[in-house]
C-alpha positions in Angstrom: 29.0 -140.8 -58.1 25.8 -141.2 -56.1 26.0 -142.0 -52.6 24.6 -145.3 -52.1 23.3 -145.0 -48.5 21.7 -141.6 -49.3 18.0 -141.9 -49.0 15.9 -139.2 -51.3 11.6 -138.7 -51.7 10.3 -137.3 -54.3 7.5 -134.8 -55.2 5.9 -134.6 -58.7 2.8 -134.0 -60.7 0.4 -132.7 -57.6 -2.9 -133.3 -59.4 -4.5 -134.4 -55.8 -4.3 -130.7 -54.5 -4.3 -129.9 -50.9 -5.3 -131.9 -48.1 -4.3 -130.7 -44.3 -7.3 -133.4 -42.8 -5.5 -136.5 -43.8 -2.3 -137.3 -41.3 0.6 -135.8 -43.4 2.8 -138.3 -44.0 0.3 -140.8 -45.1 -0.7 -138.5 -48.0 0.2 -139.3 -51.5 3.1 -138.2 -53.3 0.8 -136.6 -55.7 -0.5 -134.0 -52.8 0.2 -131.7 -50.5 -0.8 -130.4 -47.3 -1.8 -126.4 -47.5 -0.8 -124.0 -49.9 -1.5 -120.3 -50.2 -2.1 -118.2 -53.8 -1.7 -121.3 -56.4 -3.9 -123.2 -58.7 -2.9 -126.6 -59.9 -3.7 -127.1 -63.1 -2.5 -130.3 -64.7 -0.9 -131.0 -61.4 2.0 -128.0 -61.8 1.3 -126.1 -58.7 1.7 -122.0 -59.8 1.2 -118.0 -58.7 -2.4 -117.6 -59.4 -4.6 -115.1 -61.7 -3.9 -111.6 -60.8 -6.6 -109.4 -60.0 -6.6 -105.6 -60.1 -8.7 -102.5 -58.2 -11.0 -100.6 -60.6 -12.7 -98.3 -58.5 -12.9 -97.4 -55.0 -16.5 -96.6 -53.2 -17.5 -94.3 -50.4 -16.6 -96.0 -47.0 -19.3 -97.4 -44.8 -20.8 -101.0 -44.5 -20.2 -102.3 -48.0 -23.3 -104.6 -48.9 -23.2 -106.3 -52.0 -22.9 -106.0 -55.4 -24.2 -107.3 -58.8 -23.6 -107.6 -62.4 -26.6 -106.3 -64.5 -27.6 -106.2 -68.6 -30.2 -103.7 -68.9 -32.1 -103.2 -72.5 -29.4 -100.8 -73.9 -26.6 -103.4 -73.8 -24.0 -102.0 -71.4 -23.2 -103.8 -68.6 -23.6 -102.3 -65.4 -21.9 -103.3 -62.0 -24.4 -102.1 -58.9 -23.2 -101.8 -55.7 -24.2 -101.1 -52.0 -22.4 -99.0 -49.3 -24.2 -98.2 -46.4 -27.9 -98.4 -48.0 -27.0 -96.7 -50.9 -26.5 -97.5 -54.3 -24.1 -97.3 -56.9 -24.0 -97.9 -60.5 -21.0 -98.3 -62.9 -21.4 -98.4 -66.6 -18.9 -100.8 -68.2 -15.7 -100.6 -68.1 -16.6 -99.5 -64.7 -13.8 -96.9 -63.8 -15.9 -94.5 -62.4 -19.7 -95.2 -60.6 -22.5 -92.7 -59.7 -25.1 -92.9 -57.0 -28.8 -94.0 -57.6 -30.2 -90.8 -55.6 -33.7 -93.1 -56.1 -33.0 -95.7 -54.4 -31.8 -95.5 -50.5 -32.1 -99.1 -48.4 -31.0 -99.7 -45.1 -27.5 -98.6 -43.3 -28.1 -101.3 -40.8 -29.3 -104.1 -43.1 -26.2 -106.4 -43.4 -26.7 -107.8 -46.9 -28.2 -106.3 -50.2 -30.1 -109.5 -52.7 -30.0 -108.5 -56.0 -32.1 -110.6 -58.9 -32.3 -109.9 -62.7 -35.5 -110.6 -64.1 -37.6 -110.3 -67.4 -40.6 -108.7 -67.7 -43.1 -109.8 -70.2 -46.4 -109.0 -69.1 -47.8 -106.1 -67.5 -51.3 -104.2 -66.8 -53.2 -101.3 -68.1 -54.6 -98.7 -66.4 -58.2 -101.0 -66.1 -56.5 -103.8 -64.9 -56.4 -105.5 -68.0 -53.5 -108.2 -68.7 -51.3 -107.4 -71.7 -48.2 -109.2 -73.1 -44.9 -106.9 -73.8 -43.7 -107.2 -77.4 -40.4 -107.1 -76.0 -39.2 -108.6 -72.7 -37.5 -105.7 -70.0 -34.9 -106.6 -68.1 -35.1 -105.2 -64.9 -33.3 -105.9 -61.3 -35.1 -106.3 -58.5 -34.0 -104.9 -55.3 -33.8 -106.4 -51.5 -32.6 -105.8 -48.1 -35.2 -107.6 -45.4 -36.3 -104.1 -44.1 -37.4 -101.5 -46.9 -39.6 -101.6 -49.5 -38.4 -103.2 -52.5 -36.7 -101.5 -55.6 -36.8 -102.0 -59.7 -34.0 -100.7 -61.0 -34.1 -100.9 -65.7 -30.4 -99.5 -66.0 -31.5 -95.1 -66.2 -34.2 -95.3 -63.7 -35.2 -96.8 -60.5 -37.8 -96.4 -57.6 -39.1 -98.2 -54.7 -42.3 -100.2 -54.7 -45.4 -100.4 -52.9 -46.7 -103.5 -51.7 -49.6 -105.7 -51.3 -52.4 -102.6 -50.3 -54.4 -103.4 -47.5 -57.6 -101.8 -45.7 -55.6 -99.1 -44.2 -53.7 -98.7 -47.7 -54.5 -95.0 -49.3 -56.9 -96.1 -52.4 -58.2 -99.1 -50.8 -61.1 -100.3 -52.6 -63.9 -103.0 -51.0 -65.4 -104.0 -54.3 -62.1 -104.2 -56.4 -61.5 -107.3 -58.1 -58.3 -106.2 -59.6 -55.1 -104.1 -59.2 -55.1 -100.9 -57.4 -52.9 -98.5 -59.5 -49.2 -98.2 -57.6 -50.0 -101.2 -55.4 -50.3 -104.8 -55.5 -46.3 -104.5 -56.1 -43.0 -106.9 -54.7 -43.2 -107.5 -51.0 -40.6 -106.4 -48.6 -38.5 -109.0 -48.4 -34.8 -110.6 -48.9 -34.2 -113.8 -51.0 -35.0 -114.2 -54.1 -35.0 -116.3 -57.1 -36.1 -115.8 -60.8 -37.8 -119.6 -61.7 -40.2 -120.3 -64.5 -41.0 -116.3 -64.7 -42.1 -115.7 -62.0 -40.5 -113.7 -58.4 -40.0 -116.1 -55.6 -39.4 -113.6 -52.4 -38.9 -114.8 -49.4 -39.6 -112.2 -45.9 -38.8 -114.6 -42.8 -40.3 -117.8 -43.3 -42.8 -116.8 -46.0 -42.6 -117.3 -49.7 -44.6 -115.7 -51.9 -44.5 -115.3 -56.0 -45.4 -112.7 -58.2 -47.7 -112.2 -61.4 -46.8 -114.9 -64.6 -44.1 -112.5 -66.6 -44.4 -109.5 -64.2 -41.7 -109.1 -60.7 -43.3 -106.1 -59.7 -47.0 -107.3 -59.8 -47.9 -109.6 -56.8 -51.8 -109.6 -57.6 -52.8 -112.8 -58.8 -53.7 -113.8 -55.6 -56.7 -111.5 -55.6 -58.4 -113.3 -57.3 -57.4 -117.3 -57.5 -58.3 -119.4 -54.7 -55.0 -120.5 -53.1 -53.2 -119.6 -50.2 -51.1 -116.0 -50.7 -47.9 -117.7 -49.5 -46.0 -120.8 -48.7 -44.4 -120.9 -45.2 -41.1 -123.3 -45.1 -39.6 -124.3 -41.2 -37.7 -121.1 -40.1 -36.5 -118.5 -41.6 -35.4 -118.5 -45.1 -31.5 -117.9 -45.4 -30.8 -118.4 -49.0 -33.3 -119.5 -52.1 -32.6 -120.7 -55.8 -33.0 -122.5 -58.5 -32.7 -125.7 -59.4 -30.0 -127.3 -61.7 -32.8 -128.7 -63.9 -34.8 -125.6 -63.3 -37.7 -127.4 -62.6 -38.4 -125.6 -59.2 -36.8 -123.7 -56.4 -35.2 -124.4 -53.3 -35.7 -122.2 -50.1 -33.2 -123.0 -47.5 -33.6 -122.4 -43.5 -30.3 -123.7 -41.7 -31.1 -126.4 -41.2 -33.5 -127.5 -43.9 -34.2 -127.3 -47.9 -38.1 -126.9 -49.4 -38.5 -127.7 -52.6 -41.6 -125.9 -54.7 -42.4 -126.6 -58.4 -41.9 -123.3 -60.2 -42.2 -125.2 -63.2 -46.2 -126.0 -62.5 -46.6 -122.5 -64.2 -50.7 -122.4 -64.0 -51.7 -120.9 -60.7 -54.6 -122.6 -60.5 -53.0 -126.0 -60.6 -50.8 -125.6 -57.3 -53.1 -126.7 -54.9 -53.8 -129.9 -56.3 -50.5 -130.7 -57.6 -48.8 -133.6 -55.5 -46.0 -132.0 -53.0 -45.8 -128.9 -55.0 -44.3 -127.6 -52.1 -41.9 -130.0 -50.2 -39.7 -130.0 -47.1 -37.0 -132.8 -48.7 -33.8 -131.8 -47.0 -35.0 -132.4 -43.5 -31.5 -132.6 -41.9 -29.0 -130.1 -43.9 -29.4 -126.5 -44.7 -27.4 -123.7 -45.6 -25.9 -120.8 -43.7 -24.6 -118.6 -45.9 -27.2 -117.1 -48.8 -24.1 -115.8 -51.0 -22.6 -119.4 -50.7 -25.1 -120.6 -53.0 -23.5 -121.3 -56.4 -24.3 -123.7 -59.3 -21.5 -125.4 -61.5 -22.0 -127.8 -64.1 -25.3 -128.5 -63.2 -25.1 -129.1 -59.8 -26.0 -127.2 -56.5 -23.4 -126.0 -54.2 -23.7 -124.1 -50.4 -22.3 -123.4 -47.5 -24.0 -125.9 -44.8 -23.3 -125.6 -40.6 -21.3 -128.6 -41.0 -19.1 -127.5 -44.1 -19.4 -126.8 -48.2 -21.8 -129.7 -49.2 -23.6 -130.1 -52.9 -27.0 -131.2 -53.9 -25.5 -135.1 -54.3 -24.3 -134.9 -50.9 -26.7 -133.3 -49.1 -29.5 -135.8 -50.3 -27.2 -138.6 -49.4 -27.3 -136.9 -45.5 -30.5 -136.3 -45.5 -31.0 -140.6 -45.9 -28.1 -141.6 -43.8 -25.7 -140.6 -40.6 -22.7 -139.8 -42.6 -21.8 -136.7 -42.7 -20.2 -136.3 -46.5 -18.9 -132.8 -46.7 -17.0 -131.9 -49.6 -14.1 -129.3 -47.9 -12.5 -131.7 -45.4 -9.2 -131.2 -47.1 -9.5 -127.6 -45.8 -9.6 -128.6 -42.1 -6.6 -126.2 -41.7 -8.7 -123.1 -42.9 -11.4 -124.4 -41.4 -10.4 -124.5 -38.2 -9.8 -121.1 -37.7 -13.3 -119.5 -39.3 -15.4 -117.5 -37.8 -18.4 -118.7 -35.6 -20.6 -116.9 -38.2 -20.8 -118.2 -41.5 -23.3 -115.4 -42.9 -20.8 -114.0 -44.8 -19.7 -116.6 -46.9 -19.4 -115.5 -50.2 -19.1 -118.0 -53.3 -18.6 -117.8 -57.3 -17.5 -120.2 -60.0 -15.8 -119.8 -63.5 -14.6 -122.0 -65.6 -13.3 -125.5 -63.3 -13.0 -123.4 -60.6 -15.5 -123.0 -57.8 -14.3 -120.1 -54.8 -15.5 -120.2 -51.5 -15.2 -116.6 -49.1 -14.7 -117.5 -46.1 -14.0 -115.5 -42.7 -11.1 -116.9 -41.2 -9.6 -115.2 -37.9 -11.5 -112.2 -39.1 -15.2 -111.0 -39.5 -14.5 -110.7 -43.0 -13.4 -112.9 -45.5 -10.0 -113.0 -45.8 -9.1 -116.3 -47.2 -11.2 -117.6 -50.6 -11.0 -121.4 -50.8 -10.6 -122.7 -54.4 -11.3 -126.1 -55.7 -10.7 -127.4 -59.0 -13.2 -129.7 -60.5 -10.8 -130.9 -63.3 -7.3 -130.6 -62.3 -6.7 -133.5 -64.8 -8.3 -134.9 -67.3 -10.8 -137.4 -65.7 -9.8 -136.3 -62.3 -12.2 -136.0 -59.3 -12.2 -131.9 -57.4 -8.9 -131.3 -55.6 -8.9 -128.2 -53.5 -5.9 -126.3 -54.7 -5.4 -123.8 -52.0 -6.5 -120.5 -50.6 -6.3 -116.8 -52.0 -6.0 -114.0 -49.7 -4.9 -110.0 -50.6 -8.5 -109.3 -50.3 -11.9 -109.4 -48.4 -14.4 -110.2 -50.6 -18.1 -109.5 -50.1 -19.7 -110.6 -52.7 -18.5 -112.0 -56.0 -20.7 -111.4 -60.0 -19.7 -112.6 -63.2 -20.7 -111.6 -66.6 -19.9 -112.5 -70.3 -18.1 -109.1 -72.0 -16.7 -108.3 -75.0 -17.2 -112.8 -75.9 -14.9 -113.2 -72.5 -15.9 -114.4 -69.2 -14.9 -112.0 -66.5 -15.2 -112.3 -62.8 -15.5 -109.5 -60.5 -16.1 -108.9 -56.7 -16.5 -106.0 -54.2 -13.6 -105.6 -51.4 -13.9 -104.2 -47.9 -10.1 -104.4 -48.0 -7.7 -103.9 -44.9 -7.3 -100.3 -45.5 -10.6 -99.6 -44.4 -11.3 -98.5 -48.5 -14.3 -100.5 -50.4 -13.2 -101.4 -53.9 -14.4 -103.4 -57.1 -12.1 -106.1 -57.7 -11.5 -107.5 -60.8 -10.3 -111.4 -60.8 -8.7 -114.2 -62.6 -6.8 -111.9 -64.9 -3.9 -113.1 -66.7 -1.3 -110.6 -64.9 0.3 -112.8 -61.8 0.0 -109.5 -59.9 -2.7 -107.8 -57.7 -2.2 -104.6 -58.9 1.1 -104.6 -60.3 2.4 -106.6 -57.1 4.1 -110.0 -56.8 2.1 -112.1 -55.5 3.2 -113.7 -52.4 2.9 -117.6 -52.5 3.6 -120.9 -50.5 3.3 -124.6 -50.4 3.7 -127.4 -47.8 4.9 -130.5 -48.9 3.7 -133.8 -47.4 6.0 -135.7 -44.6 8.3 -137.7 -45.9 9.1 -141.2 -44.2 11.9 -142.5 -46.4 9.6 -145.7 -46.2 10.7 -146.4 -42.8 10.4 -145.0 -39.1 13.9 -145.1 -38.7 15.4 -141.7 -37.6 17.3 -139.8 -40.3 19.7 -136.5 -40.7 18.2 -134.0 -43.3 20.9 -133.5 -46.2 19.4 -130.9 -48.5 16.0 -130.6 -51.1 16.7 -129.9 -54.6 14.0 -128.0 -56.6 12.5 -128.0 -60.3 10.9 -124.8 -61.2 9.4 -123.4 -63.8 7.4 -120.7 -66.1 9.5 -118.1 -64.4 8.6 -115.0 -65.9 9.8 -111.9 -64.2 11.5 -111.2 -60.9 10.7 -114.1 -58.4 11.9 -114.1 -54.5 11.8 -117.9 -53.3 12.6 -119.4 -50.0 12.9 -123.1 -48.3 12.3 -124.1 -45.1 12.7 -127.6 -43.9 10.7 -129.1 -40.5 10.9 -132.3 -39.5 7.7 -134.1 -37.5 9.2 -132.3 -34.1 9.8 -128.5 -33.8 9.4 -125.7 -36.0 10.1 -124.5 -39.9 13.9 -123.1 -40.3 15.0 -121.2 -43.8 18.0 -123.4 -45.8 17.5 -121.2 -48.9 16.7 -117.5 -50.0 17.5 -116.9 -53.7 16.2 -113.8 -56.5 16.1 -115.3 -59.8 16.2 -112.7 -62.5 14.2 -114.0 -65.5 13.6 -110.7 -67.5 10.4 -109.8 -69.8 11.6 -108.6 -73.2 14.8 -106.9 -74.7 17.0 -105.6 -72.0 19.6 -104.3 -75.1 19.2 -100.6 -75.8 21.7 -100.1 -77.8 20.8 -102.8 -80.5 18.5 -102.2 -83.7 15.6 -103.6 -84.1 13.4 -104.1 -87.8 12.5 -106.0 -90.6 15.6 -105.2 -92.6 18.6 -107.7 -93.3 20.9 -107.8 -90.5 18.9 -105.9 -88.0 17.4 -108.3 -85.1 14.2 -109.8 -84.6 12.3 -109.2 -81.4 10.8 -112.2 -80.7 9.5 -111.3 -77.3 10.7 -113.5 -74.3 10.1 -117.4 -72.9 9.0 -118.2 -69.7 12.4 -119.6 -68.2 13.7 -122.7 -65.9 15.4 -123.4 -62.9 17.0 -126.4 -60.9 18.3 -125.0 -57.0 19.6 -126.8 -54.4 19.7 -125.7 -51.2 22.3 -125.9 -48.4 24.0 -128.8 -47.3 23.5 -130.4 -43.6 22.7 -126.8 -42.3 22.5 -126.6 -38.5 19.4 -126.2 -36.4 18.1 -122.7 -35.6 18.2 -120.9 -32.7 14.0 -121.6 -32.7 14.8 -125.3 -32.7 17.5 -125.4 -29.9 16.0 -126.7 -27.1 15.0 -130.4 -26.6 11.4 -130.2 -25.7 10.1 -133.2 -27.9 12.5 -135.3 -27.2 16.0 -135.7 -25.6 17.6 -134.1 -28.8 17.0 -130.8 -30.3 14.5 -130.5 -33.5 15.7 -129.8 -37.0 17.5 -132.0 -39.2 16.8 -135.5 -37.0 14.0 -136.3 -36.9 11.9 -139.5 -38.7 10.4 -137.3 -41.1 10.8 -134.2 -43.2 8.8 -131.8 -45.1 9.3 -128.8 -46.7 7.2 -125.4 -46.6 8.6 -123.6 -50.2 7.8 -120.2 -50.7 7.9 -117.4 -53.2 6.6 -114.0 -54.8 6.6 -113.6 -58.4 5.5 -116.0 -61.2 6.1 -119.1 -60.9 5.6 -122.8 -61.7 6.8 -125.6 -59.7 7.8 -128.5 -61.8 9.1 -131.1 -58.8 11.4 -131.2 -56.0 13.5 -133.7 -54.1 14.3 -134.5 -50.6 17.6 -136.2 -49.7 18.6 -137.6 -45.9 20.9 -140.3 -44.3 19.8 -142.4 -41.8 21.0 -142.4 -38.3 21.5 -145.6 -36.6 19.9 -145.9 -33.4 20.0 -149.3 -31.5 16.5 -151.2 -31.6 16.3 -151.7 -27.7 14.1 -150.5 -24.9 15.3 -147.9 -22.6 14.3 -146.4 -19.3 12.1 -143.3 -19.9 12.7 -140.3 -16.8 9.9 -138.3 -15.6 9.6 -134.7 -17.7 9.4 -131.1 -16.0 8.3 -127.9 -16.3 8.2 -125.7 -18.0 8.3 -127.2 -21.4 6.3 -125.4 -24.2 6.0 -124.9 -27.9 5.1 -122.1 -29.0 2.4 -121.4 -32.2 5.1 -121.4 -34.3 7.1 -124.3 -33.1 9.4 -123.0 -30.8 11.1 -124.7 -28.1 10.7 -123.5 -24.8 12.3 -125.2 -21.9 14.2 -122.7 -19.5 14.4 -119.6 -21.0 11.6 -118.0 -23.3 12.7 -118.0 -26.6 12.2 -114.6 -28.5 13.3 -116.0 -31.8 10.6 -116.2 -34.7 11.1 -119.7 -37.0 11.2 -117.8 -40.5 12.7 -114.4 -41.0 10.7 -111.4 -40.5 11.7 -108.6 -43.7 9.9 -104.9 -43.7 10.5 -102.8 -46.2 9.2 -99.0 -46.6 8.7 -97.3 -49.9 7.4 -94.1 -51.4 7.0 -93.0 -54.9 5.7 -89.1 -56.1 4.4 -88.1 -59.1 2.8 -84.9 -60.7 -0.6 -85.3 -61.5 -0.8 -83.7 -65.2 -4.8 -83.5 -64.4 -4.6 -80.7 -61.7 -0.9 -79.9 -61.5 -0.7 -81.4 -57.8 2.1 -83.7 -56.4 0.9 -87.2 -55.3 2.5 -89.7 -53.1 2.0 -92.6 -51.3 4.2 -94.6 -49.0 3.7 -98.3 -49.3 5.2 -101.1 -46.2 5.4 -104.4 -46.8 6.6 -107.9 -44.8 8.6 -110.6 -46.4 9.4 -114.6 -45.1 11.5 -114.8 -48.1 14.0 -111.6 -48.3 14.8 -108.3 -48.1 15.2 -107.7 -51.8 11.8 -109.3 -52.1 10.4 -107.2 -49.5 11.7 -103.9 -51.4 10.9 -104.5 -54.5 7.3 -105.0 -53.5 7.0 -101.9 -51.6 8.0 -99.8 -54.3 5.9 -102.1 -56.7 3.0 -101.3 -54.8 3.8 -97.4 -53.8 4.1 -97.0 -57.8 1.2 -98.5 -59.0 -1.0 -96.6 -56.3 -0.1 -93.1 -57.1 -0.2 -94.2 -61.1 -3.7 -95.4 -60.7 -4.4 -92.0 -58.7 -3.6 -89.9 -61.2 -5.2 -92.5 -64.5 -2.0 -93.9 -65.3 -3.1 -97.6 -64.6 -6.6 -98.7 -64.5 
């Protein structure tokens, strides 16, 4: 029968997403505070897309990379390590180096732009239209001269000649052959067909139809360049492609690529405009356009074009990743790095938290529902991403991204793949419910949470922990659930004929679990520091931090708790001593230090061999791995991920 005085909160249909800035217990029941490796569509958090390693570059200072359709129709991926280049025909298993083409070791980025070329020159100078446009990529790094690249060849260009140029001529009114090419610069955009480079503050544009030719300006009587406030740290296009931006950080300029006769510039009304005056953007990779509008990394936090205009009129400061105050808070004092992409509803931002690198990737969800506003779902880690490209192959959308991963290896990543694995691996997740009041101050005991799962495919590892508004998380349940993909029976038969069975593959399966019952405070939570009782299961309010590896949906849970009666009356407060601490995690310190961590710590070791058939040669690779969860989970992801490395060593996975 149910207990009449038992007091339960529920959790259900999260279509609000993740929001760690608002106080937790005022949040609604349809959100959550932080969560790690889910998405939420339709308001079911779940493991996110899998991703998997396709090749592994030279180590060095990884620099960017770029997907690129030359004129013979396969897809390359281009990538930079150190200055040099690197070019993998699709499916991009194995890369080869651009001997060409050598930038920079020092310079920190690589821009990359894909351009058509329609017009060109002949060997008097003469203009000519292309009967078919070239694609060609045109490459930057702020200190060498630029580089075209067509997909089989590549070289670096000569810029604008000069007096002391070899070939100079006084009385020539047009090109020089081999000169007159893309300045050295970084930034660039594509607009209108034309090359906007930026080099510092300066932006200049190329020939109508022609990246490579900057010689226009020999010859038409307007200014070489446009100078914007400081130096240029991103450019792009507009959503309407009417024009381009050029950002500093602190301000946006605005020029009409779309006023495509030279000669009209100079007397066109604010062809070139400084209109964001107060918000720039800090991090050139951060630049990203969804649904037709702008999005980018400002100093004061992710902002779109919407937003940023509204700043730029008013005081408010109306960034758009407040709900991510908790990764946030923790980023790096240099947002150069920032790397973005967007597929789909989803829009990623790279960011570098506690790290130089970015190790978390923010996601928000533009249509978690139908007619819903953005809700940030969480934030991905397992990699460090540098820079992220996208391309349409084979009629599918595919996202990929270069990696300077922990191991000190740089990889190409491939993301969003239907797998709930990064290579193989479970995929270790978590979610932190909201604080849950009872709908009243009153202090309560903690009974026990009951949760709804679903879509569990596979082997999954998932843990509970239960905090209250005082102290730290403590583990109430550790479970496997077995869920198993496809026929497990080897001894049964399997055709078309009568009486034999039909494989019908396997379904995604259910749980309900509860877990224990008025468990007692942890050893983490034993001293009274807060308060004159110990933290744990009394407290006003509780939430719950639910974790797992494998894949996974969850459905909803349920909290349930008893009050306990306190009298409503004032009392006489004493004076507090030292020392009297909590630690990072939550733990109570008040005589003795306490050594105790508030979730489990598991490590597990594994290594797999194998023969590679290739060359004859044994292969092996010992794989260590930490759990919150278990020790079974633990395990079974280090031999996951020894297995997988050795088979992709010697080409049995890709």
């Amino acid at each position: 029968m149910p207990d009449p005085e038992l007091l339960q909160a529920t959790g259900v249909y999260f279509a609000l997403g993740c929001d760690s800035f608002t106080l937790p217990e005022a949040l609604s029941d349809n959100a959550y505070v932080m969560a790690m490796n889910i998405t939420c569509k339709g308001g079911v958090p779940r493991t996110r897309p899998g991703s998997r390693s396709i090749v592994t570059y030279p180590k060095g200072r990884l620099q960017g990379c770029t997907l690129f359709n030359p004129a013979s129709g396969i897809p390359q991926i281009l990538a930079a390590v150190d200055g040099s280049i690197y070019v993998a025909n699709y499916p991009f298993t194995s890369y080869a180096l651009i001997p060409s083409l050598q930038f920079s070791s020092i310079s920190p980025m690589i821009a990359w732009m894909p351009c058509q070329q329609s017009t060109d020159y002949d060997a008097s100078g003469n203009l000519l239209t292309l009967d078919t446009p070239v694609p060609l990529l045109i490459i930057q790094d702020g200190n060498t001269r630029a580089a075209v690249w067509d997909g089989s060849t590549g070289r670096h260009l000569n810029p604008t000649i000069s007096a002391k140029s070899p070939g100079y001529l006084p009385t020539s009114t047009n090109t020089v052959p081999g000169y007159d090419e893309t300045p050295v610069g970084l930034w660039m955009v594509w607009s209108n067909n034309r090359l906007w480079v930026s080099c510092h503050n300066k932006i200049q544009a190329s020939d109508m139809g022609n990246p490579i030719k900057f010689t226009e300006t020999q010859y038409l009587a307007e200014a070489r360049a446009f100078y914007i406030p400081d130096e240029c740290t991103g450019m792009t296009e507009s959503a309407d492609q009417s024009g381009v931006w050029a950002f500093t950080a602190t301000t946006g300029t605005f020029l009409q690529s779309s006023v495509q006769d030279r000669t009209l510039w100079e007397n066109t009304l604010n062809f070139s405009s400084t209109i964001l005056k107060s918000v720039g953007c800090v991090a050139p990779r951060s630049i990203t356009k969804q649904w037709g509008e702008l999005w980018w990394y400002s100093a004061k936090g992710l902002i779109n074009m919407d937003a940023a205009v509204i700043m730029n009129q008013s005081s408010v400061i109306n960034v758009r990743d407040l709900e991510m105050a908790a990764v946030k808070q923790n980023v790096s004092y240099d947002l150069g790095t920032i790397a973005a992409c967007e597929w789909e509803n989803i829009l990623v931002q790279s960011v570098p938290n506690g790290d130089r690198f970015n190790t978390y990737t923010m996601v928000l969800d533009q249509v978690p529902f139908e007619n819903a506003t953005p809700a940030w779902s969480s934030y991905w880690t397992g990699w460090r991403p540098v820079e992220w490209c996208k391309g349409t192959l084979d009629g599918m959308e595919r996202v990929f991204f270069v990696s300077a991963d922990y191991d000190g290896n740089n990889r190409l990543w491939e993301a969003n793949l239907e797998s709930k694995t990064d290579n193989g691996v479970a995929i270790p997740c978590w979610l932190q419910t909201k604080d849950y009041l009872f709908s009243s101050r009153d202090w309560k005991k903690f009974k026990y949470a009951e949760l709804e799962l679903m879509d569990i495919f596979g082997d999954v590892s998932i843990g509970v922990a239960v905090g209250g508004l005082r102290g730290a998380y403590q583990t109430i349940l550790s479970k496997e659930i077995k869920a198993d993909i496809g026929q497990v029976y080897p001894d049964s038969e399997y055709g078309p004929e009568p009486g034999d069975h039909v494989f019908a593959g396997s379904k995604p399966q259910t749980r309900v679990i509860k877990t224990n019952d008025t468990p007692a405070p942890s050893e983490c939570n034993n001293e009274p520091v807060e308060s004159d009782s110990r933290a744990g299961f009394t407290d006003k309010a509780f939430s719950l931090l639910i974790m797992w590896a494998g894949d996974m949906a969850l459905r909803a849970y349920r909290l349930f708790a008893y009050l306990d009666p306190q009298g409503y009356e004032g009392t006489c407060e004493t004076q507090e001593e030292s020392p009297r601490l909590l630690s990072d995690d939550g733990c109570a310190v008040l005589d003795v230090f306490c050594e105790e961590d508030p979730l489990p710590s598991f490590t597990a070791s594994s290594t797999f061999s194998a023969v590679d058939p290739a060359t004859a040669l044994p292969v092996s690779y010992t794989a260590n791995t930490q759990s919150s969860i278990s020790q079974d989970d633990a395990d079974r992801r280090a031999r996951d991920a020894a297995r997988v490395c050795v088979e992709t060593q010697i080409g049995g996975v890709q």
